[in-house]
GUMI-770543 format. One record per residue (C-alpha): x negated, y negated, z; residue in three letters. Coordinates in steps of 0.2 Angstrom, whole numbers. Example, Ala and Ser with C-alpha at 12.3 -4.5 7.8 and 13.67 -1.06 7.14 Angstrom:
2
+-------+-------+-------+------+
|    px |    py |    pz | base |
+-------+-------+-------+------+
|   -62 |    22 |    39 |  ala |
|   -68 |     5 |    36 |  ser |
+-------+-------+-------+------+
% end
This chain:
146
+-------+-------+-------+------+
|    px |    py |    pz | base |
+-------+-------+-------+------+
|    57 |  -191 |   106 |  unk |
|    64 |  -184 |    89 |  unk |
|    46 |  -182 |    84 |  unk |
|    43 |  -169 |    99 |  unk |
|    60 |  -160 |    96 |  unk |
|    54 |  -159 |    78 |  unk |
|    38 |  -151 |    83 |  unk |
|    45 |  -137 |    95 |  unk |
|    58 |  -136 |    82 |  unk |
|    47 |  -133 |    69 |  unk |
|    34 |  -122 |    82 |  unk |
|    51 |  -112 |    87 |  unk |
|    53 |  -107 |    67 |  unk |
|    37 |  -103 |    63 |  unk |
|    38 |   -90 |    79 |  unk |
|    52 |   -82 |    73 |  unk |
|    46 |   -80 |    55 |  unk |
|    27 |   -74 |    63 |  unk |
|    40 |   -59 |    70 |  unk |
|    46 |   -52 |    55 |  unk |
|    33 |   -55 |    43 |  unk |
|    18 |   -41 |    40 |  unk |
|    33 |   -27 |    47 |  unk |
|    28 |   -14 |    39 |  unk |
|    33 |     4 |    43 |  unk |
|    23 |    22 |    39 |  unk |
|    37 |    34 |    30 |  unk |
|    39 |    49 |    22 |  unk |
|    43 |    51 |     3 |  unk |
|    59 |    57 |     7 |  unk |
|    64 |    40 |    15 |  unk |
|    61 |    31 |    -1 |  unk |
|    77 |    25 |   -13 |  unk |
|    83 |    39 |   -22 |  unk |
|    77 |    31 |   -39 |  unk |
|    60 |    30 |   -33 |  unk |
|    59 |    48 |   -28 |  unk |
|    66 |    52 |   -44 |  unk |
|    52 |    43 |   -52 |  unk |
|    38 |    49 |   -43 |  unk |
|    43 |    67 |   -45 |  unk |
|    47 |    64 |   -66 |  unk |
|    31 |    55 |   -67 |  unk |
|    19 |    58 |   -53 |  unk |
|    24 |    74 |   -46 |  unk |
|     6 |    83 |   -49 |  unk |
|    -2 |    71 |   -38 |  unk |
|    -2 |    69 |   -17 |  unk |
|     4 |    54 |    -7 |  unk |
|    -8 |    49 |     6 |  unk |
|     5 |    38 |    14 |  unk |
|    22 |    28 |     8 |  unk |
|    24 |    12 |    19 |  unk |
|    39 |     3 |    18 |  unk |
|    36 |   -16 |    18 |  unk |
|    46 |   -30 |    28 |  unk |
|    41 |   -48 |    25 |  unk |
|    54 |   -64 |    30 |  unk |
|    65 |   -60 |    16 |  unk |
|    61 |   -46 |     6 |  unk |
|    58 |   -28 |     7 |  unk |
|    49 |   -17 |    -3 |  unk |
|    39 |     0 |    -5 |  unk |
|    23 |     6 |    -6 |  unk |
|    15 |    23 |   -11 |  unk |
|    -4 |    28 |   -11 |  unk |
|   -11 |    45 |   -19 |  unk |
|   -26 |    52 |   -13 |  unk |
|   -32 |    49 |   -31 |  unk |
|   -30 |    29 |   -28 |  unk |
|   -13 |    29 |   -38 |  unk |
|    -3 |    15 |   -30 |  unk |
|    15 |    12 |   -35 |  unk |
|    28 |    -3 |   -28 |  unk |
|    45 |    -1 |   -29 |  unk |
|    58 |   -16 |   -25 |  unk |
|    72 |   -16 |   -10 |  unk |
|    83 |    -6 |   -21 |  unk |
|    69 |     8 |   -28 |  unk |
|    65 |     0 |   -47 |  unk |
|    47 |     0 |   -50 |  unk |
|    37 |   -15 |   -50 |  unk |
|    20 |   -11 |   -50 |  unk |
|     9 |     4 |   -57 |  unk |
|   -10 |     5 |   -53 |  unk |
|   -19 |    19 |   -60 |  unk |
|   -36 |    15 |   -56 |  unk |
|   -44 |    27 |   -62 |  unk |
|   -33 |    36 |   -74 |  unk |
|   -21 |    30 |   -88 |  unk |
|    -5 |    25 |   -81 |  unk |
|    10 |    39 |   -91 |  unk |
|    15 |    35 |  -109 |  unk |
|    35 |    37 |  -103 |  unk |
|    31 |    25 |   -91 |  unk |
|    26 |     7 |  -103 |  unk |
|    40 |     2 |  -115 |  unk |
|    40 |     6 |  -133 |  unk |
|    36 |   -10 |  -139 |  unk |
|    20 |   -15 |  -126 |  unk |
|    14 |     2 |  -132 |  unk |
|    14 |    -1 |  -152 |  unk |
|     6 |   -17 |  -147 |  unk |
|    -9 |    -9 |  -139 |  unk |
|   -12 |     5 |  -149 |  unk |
|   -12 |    -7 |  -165 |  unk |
|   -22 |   -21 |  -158 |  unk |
|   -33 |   -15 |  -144 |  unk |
|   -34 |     6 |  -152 |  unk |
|   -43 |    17 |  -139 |  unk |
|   -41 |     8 |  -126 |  unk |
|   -30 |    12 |  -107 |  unk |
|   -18 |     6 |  -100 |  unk |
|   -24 |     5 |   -81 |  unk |
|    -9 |    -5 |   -71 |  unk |
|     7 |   -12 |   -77 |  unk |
|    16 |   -23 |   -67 |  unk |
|    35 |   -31 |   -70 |  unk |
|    47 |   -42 |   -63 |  unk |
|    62 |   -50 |   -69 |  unk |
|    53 |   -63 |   -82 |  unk |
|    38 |   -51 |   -87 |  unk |
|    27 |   -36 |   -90 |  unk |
|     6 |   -37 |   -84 |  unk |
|    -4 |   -25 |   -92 |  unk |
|   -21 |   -23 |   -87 |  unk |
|   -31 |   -13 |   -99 |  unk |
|   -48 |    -2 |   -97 |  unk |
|   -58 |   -15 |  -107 |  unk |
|   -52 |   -27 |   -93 |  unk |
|   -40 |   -38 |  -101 |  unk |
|   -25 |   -43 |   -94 |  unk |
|   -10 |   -45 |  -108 |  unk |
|     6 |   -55 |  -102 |  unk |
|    23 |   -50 |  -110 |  unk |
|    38 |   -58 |  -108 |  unk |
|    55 |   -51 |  -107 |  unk |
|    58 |   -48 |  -125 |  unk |
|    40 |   -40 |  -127 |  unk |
|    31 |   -52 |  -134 |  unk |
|    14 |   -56 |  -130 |  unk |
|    14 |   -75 |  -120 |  unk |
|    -2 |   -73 |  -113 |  unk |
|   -20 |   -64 |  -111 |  unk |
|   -33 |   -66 |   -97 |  unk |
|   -49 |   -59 |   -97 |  unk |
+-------+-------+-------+------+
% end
């Protein structure tokens, strides 16, 4: 018997979960935090959204914008960047901190700076010979992947 409750208990969460993941919602710029408008318009303002989408899973929320030129940005709950993927062009200078820049323009010169992405622990930087640099908080290199 507790191994049946156990089992429509455990069915009954997954359920509910299954309803609140993959929520995702078509908005307009003007919908997105304040700090993430301010950040498209300093640093992206030249290029046009094909759609911002705001993204529900369980837990977490998060933001989305795609520009016709493939750009993508992702902004946290609260309108910080976390991800900057320019595919096909550099992603800006004002953008990448000081310190991740000196370390690319001495190490690897020439080459771009395609997509950074950062989270509480690190920075990812994906460069346009393909590598992938890991920097911790402190912006020190901890890891590369080719």
């Amino acid at each position: 018997m507790k191994k049946i409750l156990a089992l429509i208990f455990t069915t009954f969460a997954l359920g509910v979960c299954s309803l609140y993941a993959d929520n995702d919602k078509i908005i307009t710029k003007g919908k997105l935090p304040l700090v993430s408008q301010q950040f498209v318009d300093k640093h992206f303002a030249q290029l046009k959204a094909s759609y911002v989408k705001l993204e529900r899973d369980f837990l977490e929320k998060s933001y989305k914008i795609v520009f016709t030129d493939g750009t993508k940005l992702e902004f946290s709950r609260n309108g910080e960047w976390k991800e900057v993927d320019c595919r096909y062009s550099e992603v800006p200078q004002s953008i990448i901190p000081e310190a991740i820049r000196n370390y690319i323009s001495s190490n690897y010169p020439g080459e771009k700076i395609l997509q950074i992405d950062r989270d509480y622990r690190n920075y990812e930087v994906r460069l346009s010979n393909r590598l992938e640099l890991t920097f911790d908080k402190h912006y020190n290199l901890i890891d590369i992947d080719d």
